[in-house]
C-alpha positions as CSV (number, residue, x, y, z in Angstrom):
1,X,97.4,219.3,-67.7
2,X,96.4,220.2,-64.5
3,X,93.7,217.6,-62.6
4,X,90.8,218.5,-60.9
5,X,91.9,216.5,-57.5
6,X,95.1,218.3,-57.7
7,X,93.7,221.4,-55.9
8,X,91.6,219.3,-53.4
9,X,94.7,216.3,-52.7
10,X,95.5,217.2,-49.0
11,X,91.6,218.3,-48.1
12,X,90.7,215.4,-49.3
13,X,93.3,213.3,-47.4
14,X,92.6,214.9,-44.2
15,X,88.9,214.2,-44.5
16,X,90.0,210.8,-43.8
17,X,91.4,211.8,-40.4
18,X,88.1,213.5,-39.0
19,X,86.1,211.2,-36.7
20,X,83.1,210.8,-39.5
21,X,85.6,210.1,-42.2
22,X,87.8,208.0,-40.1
23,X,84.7,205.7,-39.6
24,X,83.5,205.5,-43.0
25,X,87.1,204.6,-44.0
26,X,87.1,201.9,-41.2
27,X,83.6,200.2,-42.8
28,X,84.9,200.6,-46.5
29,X,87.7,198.9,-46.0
30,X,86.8,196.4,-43.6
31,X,84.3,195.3,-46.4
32,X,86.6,195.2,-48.8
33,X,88.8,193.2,-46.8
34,X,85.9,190.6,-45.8
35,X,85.6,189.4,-49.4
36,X,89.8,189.7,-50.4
37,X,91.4,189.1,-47.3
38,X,94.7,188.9,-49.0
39,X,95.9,189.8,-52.4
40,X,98.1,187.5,-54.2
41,X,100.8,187.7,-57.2
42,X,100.9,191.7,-58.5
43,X,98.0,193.9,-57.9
44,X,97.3,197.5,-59.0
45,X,95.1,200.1,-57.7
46,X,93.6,201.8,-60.7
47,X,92.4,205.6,-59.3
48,X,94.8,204.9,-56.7
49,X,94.3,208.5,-55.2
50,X,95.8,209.4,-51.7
51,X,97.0,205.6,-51.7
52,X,94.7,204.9,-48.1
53,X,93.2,201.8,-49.5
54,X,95.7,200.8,-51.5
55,X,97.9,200.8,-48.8
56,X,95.4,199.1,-46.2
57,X,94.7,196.0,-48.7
58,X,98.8,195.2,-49.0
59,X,98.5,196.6,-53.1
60,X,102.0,198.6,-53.7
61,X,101.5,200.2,-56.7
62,X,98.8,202.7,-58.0
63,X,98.1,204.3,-61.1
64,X,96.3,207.6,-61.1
65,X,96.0,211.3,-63.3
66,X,96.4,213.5,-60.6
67,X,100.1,213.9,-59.3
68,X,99.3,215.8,-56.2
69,X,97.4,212.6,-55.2
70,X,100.3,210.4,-56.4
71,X,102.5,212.5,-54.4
72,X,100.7,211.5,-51.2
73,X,100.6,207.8,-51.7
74,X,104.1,207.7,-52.5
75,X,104.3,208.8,-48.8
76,X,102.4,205.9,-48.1
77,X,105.0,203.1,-49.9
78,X,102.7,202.8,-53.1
79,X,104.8,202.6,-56.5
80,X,102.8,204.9,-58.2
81,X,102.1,205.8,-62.1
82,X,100.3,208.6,-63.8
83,X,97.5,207.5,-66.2
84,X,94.6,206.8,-66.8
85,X,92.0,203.9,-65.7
86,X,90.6,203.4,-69.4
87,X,94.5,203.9,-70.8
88,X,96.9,202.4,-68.7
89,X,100.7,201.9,-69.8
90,X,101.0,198.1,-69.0
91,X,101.1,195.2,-70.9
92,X,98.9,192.5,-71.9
93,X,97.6,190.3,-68.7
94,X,100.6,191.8,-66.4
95,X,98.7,191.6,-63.2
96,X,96.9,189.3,-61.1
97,X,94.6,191.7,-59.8
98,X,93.2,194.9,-59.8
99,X,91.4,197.3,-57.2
100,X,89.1,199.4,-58.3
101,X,87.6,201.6,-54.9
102,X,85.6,204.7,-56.0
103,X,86.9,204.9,-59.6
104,X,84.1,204.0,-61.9
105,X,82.3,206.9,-60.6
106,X,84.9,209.4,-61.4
107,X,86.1,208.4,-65.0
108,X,84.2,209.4,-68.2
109,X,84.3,205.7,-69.7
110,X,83.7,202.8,-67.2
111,X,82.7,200.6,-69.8
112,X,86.7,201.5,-71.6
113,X,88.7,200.9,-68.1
114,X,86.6,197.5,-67.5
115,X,87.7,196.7,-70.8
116,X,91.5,197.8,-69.9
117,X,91.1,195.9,-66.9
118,X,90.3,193.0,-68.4
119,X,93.3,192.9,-70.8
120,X,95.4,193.7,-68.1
121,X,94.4,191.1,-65.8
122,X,95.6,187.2,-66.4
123,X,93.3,184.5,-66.2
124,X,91.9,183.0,-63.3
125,X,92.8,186.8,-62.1
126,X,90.6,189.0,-59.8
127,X,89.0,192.4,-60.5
128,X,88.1,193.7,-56.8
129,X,85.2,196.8,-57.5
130,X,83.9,198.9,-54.3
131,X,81.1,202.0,-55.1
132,X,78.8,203.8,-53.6
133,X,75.6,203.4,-56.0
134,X,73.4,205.6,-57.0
135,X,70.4,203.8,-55.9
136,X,70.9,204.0,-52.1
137,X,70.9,206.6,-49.2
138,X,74.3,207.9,-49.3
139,X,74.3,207.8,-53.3
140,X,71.5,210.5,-53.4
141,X,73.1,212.1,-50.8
142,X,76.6,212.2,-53.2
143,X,74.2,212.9,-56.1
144,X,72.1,216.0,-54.1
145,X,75.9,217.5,-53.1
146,X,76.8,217.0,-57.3
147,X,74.0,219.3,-57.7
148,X,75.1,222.0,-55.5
149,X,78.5,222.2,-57.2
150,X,80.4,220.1,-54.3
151,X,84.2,220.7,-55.1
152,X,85.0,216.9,-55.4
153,X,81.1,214.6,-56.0
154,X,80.6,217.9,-58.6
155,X,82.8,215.3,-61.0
156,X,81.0,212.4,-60.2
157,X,78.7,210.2,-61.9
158,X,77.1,207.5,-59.7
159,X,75.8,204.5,-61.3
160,X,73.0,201.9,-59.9
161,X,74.3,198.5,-58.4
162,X,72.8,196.6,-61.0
163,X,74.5,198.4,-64.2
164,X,77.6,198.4,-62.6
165,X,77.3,194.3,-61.9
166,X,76.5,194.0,-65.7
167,X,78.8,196.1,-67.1
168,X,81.7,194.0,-65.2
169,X,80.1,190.8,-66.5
170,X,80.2,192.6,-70.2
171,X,83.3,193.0,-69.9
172,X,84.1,189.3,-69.5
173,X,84.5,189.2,-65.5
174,X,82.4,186.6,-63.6
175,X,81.0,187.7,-60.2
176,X,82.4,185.7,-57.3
177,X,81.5,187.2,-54.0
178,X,80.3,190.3,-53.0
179,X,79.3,192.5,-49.1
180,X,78.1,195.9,-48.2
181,X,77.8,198.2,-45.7
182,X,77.5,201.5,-44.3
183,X,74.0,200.7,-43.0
184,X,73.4,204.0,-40.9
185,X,72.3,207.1,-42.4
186,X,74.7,209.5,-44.3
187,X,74.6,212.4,-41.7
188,X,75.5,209.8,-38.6
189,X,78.3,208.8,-36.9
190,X,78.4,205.2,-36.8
191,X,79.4,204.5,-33.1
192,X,78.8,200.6,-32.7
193,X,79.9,197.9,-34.1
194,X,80.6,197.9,-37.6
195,X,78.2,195.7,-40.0
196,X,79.3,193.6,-42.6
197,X,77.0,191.5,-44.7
198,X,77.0,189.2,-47.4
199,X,75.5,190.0,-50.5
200,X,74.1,193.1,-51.8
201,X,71.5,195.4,-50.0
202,X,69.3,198.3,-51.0
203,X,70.0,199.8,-47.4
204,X,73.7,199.6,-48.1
205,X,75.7,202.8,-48.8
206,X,79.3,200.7,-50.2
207,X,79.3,197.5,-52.1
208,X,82.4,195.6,-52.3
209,X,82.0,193.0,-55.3
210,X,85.3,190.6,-56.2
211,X,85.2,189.0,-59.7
212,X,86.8,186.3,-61.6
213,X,88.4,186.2,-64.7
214,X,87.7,182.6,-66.2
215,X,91.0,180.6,-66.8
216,X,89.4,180.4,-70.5
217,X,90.1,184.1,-71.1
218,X,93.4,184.9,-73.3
């Protein structure tokens, strides 16, 4: 069956290479970055898309539904799979870590891929989340352009911070660390230097969280 982000893979893509997106990139990743500076042992994007932050954290493999997008990260040296997030063809605690970067807001069961992540992932493992919540300046902004039928946010469901956080811990993940940024305004251009802090923040557009898996889990 045809996916949705098939039609939009290369606009999409390109978006990235505009001065606006080029910037927002920068900050997500930079964040992402600040709080898992390197991956170790086997990781997996899960929603791997176009493969750009996939690619910019040192993950080589990817597992998505569309295969337009799949095609493109190929490009970018990803080993890529197609599936799903909440149905993913790997067994029990094969990875050390998985990425997560925009996903939960594009899949119709969160709560069912935190679940697959956690079977997936082997003790003491990470689970490394970034979103754009719903409770902030650029998530209404996403949520306004849902509204009017944009051709990618239109199948997007953004989630406030704090569910999110609890439905990881749920799930059996332990939060260790977590940043955020994007502290301008949705319609800017972000010109200076690029702000990073610790924590969470209200003012925040992206929030990077890393968890644990407790070496207790089997």
């Amino acid at each position: 069956m045809k996916q949705p982000f098939d039609n939009f893979s290369k606009r999409y893509d390109e978006w990235f290479e505009r001065t606006k997106g080029r910037r927002i990139f920068e900050a997500e990743l930079k964040c992402l970055q600040y709080i898992c500076p390197a991956v170790q042992g086997r990781w997996i994007e899960a929603g791997v898309g176009t493969g750009r932050f996939a690619a910019g954290m040192g993950i080589s493999e990817g597992i998505d539904p569309s295969s337009a997008m799949l095609e493109i990260a190929a490009s970018r040296g990803i080993k890529t799979y197609q599936g799903y997030a909440e149905d993913m063809p790997f067994s029990v605690q094969e990875f050390d870590g998985i990425m997560l970067a925009f996903t939960l807001c594009f899949i119709e069961s969160p709560k069912k891929a935190l679940a697959e992540c956690w079977r997936l992932i082997r003790p003491e493992g990470k689970l490394l989340i970034g979103i754009i919540s719903s409770d902030n300046p650029w998530g209404r902004q996403y949520k306004k352009k849902k509204s009017e039928g944009h051709p990618i946010y239109k199948y997007a469901s953004f989630l406030p911070l704090a569910d999110t956080i609890e439905l990881t811990k749920q799930a059996g993940f332990e939060l260790e660390k977590s940043a955020c940024t994007l502290f301008w305004e949705p319609d800017e251009i972000c010109e200076g230097e690029i702000e990073i802090r610790n924590g969470t923040s209200q003012d925040a557009g992206f929030t990077a969280m890393l968890f644990n898996k407790p070496a207790k889990s089997s």
